[in-house]
PyMOL Python script that loads the backbone (N, CA, C, O; Angstrom):
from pymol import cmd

cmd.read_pdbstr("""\
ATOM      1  N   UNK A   1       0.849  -1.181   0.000  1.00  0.00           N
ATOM      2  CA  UNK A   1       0.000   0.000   0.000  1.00  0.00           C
ATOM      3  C   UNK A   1       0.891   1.239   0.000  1.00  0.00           C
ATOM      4  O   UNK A   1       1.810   1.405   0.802  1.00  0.00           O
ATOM      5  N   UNK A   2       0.454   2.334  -1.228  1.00  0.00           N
ATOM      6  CA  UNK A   2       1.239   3.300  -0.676  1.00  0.00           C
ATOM      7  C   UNK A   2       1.501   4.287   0.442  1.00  0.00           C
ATOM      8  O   UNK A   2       1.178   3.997   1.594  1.00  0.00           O
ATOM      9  N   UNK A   3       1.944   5.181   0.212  1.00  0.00           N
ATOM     10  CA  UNK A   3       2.319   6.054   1.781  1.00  0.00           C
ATOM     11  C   UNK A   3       1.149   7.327   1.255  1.00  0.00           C
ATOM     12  O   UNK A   3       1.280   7.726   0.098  1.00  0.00           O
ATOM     13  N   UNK A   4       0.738   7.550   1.573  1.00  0.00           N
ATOM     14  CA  UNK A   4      -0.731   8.555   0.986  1.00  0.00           C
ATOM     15  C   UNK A   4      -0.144  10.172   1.752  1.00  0.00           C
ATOM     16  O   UNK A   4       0.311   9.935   2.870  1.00  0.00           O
ATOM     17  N   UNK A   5      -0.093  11.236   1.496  1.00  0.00           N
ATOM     18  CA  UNK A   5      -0.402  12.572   2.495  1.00  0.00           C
ATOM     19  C   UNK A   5      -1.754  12.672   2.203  1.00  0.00           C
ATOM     20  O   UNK A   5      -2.457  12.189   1.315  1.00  0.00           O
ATOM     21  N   UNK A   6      -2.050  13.718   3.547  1.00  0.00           N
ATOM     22  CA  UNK A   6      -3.538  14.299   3.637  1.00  0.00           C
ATOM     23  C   UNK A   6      -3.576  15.020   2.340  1.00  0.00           C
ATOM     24  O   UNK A   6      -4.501  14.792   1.561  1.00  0.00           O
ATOM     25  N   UNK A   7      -2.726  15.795   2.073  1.00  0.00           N
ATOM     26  CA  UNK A   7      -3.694  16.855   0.379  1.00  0.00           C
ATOM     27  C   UNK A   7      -4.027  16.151  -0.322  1.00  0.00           C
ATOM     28  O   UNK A   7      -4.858  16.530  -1.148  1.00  0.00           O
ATOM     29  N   UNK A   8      -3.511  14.655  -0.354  1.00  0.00           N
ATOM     30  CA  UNK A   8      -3.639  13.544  -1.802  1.00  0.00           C
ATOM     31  C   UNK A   8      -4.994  13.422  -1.075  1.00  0.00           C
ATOM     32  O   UNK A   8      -5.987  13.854  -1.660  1.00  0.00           O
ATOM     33  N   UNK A   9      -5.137  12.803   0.300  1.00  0.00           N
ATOM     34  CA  UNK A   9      -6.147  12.103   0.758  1.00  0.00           C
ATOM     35  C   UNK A   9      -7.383  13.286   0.609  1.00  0.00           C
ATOM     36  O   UNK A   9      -8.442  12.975   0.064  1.00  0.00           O
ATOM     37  N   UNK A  10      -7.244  14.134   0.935  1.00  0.00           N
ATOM     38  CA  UNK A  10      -8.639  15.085   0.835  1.00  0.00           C
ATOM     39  C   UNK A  10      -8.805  15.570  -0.234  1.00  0.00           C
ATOM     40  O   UNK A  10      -9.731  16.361  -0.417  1.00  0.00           O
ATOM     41  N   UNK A  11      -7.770  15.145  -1.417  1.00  0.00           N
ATOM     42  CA  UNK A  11      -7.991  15.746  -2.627  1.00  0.00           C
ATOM     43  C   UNK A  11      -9.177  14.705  -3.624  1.00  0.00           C
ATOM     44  O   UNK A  11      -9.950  15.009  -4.532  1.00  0.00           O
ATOM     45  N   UNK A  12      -8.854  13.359  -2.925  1.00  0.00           N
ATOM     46  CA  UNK A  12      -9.324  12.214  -3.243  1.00  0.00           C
ATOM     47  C   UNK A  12     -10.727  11.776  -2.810  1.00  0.00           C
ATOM     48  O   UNK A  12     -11.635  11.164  -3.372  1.00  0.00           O
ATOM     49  N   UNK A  13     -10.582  12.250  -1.754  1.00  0.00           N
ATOM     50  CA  UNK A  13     -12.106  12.004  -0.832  1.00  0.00           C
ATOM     51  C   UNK A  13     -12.976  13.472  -1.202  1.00  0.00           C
ATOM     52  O   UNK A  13     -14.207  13.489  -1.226  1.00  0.00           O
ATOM     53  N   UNK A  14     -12.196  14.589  -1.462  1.00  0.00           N
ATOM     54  CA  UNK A  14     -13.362  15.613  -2.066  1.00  0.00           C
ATOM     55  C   UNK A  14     -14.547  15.372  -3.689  1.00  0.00           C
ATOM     56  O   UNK A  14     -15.435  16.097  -4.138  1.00  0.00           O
ATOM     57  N   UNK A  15     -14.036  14.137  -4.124  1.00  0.00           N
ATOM     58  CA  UNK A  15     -14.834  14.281  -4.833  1.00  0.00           C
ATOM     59  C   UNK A  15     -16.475  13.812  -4.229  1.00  0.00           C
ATOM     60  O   UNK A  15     -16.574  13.333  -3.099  1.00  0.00           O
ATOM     61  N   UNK A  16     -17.308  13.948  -4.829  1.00  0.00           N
ATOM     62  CA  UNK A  16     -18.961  13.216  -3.253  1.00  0.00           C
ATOM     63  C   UNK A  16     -19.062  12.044  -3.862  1.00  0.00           C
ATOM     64  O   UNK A  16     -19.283  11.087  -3.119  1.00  0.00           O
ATOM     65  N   UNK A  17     -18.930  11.763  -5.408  1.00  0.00           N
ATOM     66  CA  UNK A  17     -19.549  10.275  -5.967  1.00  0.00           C
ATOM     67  C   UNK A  17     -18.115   9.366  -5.110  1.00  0.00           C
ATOM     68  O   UNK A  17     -18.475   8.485  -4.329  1.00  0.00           O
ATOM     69  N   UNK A  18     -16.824   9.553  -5.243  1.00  0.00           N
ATOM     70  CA  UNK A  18     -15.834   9.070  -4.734  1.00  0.00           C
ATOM     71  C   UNK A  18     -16.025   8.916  -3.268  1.00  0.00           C
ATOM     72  O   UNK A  18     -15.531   7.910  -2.759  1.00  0.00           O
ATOM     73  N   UNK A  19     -16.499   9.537  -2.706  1.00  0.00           N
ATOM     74  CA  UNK A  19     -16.612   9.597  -1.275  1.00  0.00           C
ATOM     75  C   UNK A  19     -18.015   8.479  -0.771  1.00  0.00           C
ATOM     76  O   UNK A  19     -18.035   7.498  -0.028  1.00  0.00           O
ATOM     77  N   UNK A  20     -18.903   9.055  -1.431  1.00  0.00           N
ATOM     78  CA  UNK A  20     -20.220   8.323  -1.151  1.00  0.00           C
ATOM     79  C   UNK A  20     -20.204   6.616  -2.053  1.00  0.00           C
ATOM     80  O   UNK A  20     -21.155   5.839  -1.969  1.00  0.00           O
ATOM     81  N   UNK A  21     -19.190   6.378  -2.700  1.00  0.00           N
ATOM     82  CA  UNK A  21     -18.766   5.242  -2.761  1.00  0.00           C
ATOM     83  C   UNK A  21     -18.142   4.419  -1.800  1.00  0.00           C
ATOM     84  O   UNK A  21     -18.424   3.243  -1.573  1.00  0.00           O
ATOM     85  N   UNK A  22     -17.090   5.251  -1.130  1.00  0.00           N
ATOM     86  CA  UNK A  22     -16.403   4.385  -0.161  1.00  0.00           C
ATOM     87  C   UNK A  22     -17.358   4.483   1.279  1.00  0.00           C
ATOM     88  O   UNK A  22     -17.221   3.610   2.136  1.00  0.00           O
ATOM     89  N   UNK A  23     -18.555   5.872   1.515  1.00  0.00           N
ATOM     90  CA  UNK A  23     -19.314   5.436   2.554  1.00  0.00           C
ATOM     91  C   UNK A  23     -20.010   4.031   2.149  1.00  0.00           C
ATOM     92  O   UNK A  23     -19.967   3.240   3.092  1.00  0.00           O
ATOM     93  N   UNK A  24     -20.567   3.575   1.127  1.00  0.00           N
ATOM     94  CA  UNK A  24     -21.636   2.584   0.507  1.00  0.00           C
ATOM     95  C   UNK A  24     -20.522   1.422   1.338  1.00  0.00           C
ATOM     96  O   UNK A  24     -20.788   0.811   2.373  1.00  0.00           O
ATOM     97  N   UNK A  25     -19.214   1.343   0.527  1.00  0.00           N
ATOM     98  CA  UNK A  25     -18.741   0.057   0.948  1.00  0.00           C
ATOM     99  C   UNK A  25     -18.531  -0.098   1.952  1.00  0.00           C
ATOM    100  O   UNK A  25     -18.192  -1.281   1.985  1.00  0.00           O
ATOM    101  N   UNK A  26     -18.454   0.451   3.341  1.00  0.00           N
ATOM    102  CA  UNK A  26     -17.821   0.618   4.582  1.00  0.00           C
ATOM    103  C   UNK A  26     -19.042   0.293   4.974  1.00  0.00           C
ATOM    104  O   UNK A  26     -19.220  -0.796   5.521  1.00  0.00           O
ATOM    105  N   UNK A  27     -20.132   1.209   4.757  1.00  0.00           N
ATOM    106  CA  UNK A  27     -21.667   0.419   5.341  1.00  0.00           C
ATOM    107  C   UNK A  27     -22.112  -0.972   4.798  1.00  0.00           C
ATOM    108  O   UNK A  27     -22.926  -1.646   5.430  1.00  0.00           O
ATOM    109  N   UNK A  28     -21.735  -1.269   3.974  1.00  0.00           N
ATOM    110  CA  UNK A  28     -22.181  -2.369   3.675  1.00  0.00           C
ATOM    111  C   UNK A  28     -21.611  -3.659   3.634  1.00  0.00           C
ATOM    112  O   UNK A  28     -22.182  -4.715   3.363  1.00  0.00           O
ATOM    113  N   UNK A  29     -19.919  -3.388   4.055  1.00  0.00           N
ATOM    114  CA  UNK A  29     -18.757  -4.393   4.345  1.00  0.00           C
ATOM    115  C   UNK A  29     -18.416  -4.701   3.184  1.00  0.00           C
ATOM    116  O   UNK A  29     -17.353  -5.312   3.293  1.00  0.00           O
ATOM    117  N   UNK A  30     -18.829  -4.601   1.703  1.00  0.00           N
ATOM    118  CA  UNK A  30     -18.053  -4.909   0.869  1.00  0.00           C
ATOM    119  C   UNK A  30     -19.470  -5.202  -0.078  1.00  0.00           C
ATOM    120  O   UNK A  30     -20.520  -5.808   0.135  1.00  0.00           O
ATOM    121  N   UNK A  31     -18.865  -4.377  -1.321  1.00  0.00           N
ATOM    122  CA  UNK A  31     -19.482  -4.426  -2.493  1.00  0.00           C
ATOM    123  C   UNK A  31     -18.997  -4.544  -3.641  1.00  0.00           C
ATOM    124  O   UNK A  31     -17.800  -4.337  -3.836  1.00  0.00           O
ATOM    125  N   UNK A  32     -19.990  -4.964  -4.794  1.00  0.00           N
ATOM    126  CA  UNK A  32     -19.138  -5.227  -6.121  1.00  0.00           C
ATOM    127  C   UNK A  32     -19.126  -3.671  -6.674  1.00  0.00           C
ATOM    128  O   UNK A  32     -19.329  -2.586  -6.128  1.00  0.00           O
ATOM    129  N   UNK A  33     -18.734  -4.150  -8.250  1.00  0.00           N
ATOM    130  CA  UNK A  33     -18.523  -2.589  -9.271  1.00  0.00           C
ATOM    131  C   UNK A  33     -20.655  -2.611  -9.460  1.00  0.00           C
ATOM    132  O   UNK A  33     -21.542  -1.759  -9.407  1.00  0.00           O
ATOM    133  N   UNK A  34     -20.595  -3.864  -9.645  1.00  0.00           N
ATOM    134  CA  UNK A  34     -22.382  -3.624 -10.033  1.00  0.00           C
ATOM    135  C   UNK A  34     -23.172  -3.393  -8.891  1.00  0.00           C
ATOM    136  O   UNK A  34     -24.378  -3.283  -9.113  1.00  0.00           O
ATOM    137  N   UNK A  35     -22.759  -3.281  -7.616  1.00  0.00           N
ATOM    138  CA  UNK A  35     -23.591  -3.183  -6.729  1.00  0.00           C
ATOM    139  C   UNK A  35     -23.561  -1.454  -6.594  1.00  0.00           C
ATOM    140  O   UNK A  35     -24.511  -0.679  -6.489  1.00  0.00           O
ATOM    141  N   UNK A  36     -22.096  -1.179  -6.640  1.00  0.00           N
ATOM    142  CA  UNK A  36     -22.226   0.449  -6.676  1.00  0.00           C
ATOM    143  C   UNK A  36     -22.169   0.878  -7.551  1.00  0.00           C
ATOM    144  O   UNK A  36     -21.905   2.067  -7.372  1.00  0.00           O
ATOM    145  N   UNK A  37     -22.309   0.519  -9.126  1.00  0.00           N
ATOM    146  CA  UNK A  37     -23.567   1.003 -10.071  1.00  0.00           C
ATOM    147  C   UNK A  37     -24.497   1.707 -10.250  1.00  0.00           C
ATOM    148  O   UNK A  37     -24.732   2.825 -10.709  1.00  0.00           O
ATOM    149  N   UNK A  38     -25.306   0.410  -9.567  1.00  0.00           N
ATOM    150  CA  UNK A  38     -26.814   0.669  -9.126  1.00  0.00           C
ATOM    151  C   UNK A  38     -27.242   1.414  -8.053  1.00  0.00           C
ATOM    152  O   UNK A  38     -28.405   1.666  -7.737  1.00  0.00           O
ATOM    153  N   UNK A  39     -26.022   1.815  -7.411  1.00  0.00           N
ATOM    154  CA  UNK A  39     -26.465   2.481  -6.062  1.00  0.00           C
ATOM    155  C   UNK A  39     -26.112   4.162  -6.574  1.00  0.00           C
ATOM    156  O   UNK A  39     -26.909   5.098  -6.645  1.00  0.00           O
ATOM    157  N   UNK A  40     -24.752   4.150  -6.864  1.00  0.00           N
ATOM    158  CA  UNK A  40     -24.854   5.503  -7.610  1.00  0.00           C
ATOM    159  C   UNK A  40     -25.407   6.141  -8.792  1.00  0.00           C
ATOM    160  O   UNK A  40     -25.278   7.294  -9.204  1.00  0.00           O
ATOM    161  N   UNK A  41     -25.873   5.419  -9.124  1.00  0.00           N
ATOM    162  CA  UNK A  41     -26.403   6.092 -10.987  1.00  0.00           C
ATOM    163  C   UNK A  41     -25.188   6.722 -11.666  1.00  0.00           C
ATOM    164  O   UNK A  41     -25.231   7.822 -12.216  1.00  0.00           O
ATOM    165  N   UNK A  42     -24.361   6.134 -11.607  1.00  0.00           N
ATOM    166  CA  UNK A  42     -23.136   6.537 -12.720  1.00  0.00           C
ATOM    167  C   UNK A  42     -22.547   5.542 -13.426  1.00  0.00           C
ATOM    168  O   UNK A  42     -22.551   4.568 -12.674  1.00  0.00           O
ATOM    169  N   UNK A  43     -22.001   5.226 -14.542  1.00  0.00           N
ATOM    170  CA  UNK A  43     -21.213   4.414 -15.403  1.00  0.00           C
ATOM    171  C   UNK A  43     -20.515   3.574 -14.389  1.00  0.00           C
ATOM    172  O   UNK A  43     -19.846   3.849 -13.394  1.00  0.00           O
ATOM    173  N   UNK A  44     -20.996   2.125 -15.133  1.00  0.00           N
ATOM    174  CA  UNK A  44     -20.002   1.328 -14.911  1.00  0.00           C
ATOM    175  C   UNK A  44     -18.672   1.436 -14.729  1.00  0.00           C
ATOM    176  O   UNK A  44     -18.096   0.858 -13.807  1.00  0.00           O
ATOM    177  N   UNK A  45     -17.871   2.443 -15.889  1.00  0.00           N
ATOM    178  CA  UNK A  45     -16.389   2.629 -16.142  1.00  0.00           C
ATOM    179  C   UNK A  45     -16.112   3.479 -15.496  1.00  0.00           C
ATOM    180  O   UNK A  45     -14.910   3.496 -15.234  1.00  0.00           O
ATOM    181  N   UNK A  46     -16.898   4.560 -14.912  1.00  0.00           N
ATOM    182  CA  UNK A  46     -16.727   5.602 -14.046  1.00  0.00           C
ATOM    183  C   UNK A  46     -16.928   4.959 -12.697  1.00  0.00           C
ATOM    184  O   UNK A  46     -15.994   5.290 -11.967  1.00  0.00           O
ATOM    185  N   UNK A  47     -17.727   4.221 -12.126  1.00  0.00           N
ATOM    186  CA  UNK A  47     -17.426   3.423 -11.140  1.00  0.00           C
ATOM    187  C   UNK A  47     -15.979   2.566 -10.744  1.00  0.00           C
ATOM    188  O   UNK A  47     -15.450   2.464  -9.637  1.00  0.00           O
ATOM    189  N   UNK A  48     -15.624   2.096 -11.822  1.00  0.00           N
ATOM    190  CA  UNK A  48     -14.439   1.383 -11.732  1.00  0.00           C
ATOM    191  C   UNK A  48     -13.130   2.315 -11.654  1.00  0.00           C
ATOM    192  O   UNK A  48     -12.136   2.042 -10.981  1.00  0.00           O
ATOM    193  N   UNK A  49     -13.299   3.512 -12.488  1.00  0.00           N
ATOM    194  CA  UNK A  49     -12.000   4.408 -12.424  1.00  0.00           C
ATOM    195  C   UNK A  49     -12.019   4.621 -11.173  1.00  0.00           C
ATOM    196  O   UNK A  49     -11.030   4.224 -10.557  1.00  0.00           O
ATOM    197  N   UNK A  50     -13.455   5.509 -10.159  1.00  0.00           N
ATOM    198  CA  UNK A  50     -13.188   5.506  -8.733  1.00  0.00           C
ATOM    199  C   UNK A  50     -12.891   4.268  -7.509  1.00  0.00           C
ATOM    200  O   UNK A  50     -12.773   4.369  -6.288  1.00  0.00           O
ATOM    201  N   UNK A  51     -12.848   3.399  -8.182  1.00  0.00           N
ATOM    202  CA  UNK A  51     -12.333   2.135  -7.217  1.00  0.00           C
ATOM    203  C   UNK A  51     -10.370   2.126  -7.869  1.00  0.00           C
ATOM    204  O   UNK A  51      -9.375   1.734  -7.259  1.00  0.00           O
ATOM    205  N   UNK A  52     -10.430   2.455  -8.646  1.00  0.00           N
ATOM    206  CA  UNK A  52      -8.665   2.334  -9.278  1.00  0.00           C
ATOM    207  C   UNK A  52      -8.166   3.314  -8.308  1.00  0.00           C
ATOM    208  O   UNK A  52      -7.326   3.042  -7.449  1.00  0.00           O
ATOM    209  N   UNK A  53      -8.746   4.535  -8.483  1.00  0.00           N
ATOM    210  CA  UNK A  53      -7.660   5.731  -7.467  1.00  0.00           C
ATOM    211  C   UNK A  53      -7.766   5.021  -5.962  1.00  0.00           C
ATOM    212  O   UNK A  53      -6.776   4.508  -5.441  1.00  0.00           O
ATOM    213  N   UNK A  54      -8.771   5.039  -5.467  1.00  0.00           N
ATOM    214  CA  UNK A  54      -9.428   4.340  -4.683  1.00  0.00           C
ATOM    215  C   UNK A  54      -8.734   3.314  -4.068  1.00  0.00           C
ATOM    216  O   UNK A  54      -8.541   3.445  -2.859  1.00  0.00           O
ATOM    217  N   UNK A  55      -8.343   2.390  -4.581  1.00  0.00           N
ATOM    218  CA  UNK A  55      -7.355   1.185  -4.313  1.00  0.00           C
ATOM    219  C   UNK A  55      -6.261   1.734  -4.740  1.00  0.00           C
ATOM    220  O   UNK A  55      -5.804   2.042  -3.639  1.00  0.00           O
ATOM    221  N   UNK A  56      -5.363   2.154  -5.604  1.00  0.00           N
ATOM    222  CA  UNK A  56      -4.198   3.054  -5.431  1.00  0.00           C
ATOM    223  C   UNK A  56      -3.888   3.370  -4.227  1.00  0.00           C
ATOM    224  O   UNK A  56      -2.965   3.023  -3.490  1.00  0.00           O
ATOM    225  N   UNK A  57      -5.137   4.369  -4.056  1.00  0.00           N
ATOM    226  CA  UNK A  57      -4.177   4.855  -2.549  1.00  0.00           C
ATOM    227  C   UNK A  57      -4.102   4.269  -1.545  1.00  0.00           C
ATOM    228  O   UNK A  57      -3.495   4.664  -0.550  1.00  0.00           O
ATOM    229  N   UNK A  58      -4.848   2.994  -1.676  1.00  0.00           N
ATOM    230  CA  UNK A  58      -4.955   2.457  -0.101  1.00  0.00           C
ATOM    231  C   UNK A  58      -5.920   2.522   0.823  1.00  0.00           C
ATOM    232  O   UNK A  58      -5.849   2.364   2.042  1.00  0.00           O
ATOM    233  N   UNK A  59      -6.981   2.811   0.015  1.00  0.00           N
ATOM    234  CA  UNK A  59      -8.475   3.241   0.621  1.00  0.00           C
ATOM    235  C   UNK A  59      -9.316   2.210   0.935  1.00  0.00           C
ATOM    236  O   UNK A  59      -9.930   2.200   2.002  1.00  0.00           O
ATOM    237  N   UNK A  60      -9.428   1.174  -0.038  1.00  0.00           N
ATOM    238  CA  UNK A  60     -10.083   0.043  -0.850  1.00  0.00           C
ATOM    239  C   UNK A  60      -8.958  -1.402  -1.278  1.00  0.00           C
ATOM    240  O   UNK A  60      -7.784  -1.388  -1.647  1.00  0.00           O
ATOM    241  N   UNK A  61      -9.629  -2.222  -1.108  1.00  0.00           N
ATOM    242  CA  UNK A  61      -9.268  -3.904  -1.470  1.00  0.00           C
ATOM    243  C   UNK A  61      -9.841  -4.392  -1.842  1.00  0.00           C
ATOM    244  O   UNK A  61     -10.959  -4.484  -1.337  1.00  0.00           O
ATOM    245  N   UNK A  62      -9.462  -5.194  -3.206  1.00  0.00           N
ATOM    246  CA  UNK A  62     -10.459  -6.051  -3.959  1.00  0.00           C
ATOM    247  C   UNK A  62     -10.041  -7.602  -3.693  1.00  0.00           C
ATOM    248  O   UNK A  62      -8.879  -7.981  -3.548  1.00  0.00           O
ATOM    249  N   UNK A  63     -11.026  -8.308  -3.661  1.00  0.00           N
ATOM    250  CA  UNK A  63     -10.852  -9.765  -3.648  1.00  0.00           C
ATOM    251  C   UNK A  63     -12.269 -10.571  -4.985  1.00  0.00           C
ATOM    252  O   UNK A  63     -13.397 -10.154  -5.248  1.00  0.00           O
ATOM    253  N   UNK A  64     -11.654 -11.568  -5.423  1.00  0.00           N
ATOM    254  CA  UNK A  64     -12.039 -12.067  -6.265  1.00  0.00           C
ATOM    255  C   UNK A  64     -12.971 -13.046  -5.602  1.00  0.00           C
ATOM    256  O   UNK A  64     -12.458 -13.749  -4.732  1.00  0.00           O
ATOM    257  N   UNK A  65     -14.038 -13.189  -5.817  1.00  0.00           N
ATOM    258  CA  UNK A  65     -15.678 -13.644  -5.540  1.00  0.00           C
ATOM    259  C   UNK A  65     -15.976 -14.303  -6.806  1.00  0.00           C
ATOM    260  O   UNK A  65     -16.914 -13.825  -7.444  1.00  0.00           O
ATOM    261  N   UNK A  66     -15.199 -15.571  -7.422  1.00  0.00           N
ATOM    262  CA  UNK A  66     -15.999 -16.151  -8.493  1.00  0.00           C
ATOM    263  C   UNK A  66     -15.679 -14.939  -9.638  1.00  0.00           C
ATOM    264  O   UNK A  66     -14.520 -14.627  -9.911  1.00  0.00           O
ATOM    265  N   UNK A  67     -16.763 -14.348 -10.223  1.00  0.00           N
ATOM    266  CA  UNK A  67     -16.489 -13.629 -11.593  1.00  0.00           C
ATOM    267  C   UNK A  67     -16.722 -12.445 -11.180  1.00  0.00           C
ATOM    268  O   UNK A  67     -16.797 -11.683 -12.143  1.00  0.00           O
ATOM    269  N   UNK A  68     -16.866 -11.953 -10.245  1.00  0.00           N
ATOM    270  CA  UNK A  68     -16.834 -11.059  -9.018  1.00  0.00           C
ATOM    271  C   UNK A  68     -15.558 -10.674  -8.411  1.00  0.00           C
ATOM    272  O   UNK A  68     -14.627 -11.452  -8.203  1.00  0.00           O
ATOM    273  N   UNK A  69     -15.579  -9.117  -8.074  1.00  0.00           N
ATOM    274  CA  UNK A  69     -14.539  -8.553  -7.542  1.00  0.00           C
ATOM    275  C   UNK A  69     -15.325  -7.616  -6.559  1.00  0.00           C
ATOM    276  O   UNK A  69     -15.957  -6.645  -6.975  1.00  0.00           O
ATOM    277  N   UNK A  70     -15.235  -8.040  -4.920  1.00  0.00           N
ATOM    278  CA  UNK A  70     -15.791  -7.419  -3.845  1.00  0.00           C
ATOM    279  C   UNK A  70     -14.875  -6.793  -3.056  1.00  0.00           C
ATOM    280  O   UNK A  70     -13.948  -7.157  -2.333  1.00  0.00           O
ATOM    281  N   UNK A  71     -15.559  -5.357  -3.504  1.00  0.00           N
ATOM    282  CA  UNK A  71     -14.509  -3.727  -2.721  1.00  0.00           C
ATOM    283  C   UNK A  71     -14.579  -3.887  -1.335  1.00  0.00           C
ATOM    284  O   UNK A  71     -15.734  -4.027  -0.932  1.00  0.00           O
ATOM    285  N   UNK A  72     -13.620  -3.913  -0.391  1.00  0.00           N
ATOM    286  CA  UNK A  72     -13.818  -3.697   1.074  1.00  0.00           C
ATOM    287  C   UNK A  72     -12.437  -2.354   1.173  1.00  0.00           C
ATOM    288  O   UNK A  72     -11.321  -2.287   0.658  1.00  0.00           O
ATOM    289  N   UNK A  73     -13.239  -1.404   2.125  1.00  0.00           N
ATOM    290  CA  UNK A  73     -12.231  -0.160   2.745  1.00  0.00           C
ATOM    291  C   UNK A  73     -11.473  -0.956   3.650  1.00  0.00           C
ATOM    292  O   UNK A  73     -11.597  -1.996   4.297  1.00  0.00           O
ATOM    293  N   UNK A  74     -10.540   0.049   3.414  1.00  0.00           N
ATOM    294  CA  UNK A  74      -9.220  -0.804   4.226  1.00  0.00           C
ATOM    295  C   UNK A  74      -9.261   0.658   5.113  1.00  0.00           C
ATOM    296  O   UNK A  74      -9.065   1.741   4.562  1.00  0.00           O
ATOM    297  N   UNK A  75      -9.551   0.516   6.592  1.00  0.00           N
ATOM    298  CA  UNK A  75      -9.810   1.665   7.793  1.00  0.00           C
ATOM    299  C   UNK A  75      -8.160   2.105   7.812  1.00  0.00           C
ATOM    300  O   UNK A  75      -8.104   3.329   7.698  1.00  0.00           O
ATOM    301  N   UNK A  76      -7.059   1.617   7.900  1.00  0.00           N
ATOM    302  CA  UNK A  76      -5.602   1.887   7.761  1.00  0.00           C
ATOM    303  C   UNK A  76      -5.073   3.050   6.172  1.00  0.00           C
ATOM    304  O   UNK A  76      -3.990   3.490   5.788  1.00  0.00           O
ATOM    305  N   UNK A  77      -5.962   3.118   5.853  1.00  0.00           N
ATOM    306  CA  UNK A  77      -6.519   4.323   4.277  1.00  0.00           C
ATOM    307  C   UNK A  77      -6.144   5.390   4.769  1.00  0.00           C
ATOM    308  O   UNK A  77      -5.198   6.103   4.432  1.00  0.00           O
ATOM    309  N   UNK A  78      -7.239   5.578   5.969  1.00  0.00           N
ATOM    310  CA  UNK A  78      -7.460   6.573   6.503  1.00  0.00           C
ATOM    311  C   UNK A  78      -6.237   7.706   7.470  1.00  0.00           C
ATOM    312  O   UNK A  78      -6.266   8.922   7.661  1.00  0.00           O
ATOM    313  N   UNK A  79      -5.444   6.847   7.823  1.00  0.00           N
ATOM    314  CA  UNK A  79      -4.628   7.419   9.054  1.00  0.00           C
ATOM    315  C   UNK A  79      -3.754   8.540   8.471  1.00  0.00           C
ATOM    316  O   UNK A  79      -2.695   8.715   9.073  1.00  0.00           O
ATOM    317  N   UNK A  80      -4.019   9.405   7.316  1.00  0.00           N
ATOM    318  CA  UNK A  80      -2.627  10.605   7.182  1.00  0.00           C
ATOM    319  C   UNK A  80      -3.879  11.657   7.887  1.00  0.00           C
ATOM    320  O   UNK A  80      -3.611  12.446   8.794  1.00  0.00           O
ATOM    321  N   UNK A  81      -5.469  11.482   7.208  1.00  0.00           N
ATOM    322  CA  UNK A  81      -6.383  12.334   7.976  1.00  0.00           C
ATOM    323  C   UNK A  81      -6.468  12.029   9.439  1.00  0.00           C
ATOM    324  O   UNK A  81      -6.268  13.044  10.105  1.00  0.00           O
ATOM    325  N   UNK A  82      -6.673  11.084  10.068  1.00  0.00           N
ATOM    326  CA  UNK A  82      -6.369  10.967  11.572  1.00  0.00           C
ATOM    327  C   UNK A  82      -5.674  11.554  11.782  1.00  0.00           C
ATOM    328  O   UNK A  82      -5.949  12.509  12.508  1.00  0.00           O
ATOM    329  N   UNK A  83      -4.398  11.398  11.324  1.00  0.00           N
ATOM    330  CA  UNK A  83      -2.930  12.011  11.813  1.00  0.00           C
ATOM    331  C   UNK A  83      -2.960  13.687  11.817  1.00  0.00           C
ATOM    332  O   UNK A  83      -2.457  14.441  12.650  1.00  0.00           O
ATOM    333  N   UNK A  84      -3.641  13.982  10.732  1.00  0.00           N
ATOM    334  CA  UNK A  84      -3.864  15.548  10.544  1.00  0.00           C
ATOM    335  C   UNK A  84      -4.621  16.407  11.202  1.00  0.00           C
ATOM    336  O   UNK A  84      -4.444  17.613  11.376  1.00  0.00           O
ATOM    337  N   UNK A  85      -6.253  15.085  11.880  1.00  0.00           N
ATOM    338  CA  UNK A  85      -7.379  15.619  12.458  1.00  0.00           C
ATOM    339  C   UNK A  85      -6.243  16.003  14.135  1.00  0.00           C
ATOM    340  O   UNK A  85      -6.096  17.084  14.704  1.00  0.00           O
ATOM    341  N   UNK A  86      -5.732  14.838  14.435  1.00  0.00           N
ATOM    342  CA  UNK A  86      -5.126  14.983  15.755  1.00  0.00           C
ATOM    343  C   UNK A  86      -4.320  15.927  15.945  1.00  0.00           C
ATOM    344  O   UNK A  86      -4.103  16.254  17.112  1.00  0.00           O
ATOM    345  N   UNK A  87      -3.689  16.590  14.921  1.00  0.00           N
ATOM    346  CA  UNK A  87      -2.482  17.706  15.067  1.00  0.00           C
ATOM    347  C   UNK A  87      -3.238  19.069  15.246  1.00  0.00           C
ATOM    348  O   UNK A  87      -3.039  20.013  16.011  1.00  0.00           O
ATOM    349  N   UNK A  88      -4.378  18.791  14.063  1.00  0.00           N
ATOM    350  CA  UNK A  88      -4.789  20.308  14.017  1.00  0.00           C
ATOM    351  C   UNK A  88      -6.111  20.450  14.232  1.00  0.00           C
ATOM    352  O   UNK A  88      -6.604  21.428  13.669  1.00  0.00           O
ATOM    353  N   UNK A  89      -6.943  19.685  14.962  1.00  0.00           N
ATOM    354  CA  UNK A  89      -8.940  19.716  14.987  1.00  0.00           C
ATOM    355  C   UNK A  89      -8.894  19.771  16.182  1.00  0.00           C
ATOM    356  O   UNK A  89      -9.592  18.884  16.674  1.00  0.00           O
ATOM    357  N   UNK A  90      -8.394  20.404  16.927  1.00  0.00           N
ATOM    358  CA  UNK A  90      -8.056  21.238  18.203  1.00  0.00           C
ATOM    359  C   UNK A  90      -8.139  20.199  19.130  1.00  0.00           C
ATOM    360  O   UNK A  90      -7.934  20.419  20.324  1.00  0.00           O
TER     361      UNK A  90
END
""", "prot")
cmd.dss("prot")
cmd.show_as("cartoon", "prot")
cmd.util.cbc("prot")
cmd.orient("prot")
């Protein structure tokens, strides 16, 4: 996994379809590309590009389910914003 900073990380999480993707999978413990599809109303391929950055940075993990590939957040994604909330969110 790479080493992420917060500007990458909030640059990444500012988008809302990007964001409200990785809330979907975190609530739901793990979803496919077709499950958050249908949940966002956006392209298939546009779904998948936001799971690529997504898993790039270390946000997201895919595991193979048969002909299936099920997204789970990886909570360890998160820690340059922890790290940032704790220094500076008073």
């Amino acid at each position: 996994m790479p080493s992420m900073n917060a500007d990458t990380l909030f640059r990444l999480l500012a988008d809302p379809t990007r964001r409200a993707l990785y809330e979907r999978i975190t609530d739901r413990g793990g979803q496919t590309v077709g499950d958050l599809t249908l949940f966002s109303g956006v392209s298939q391929p546009t779904v998948s590009k936001h799971l690529s950055l997504m898993k790039e940075a270390g946000l997201v993990t895919g595991e193979r389910n048969g002909r299936e590939i099920v997204y789970r957040t990886l909570p360890e994604g998160l820690e340059p914003f922890k790290h940032w909330l704790a220094v500076y969110g008073g």
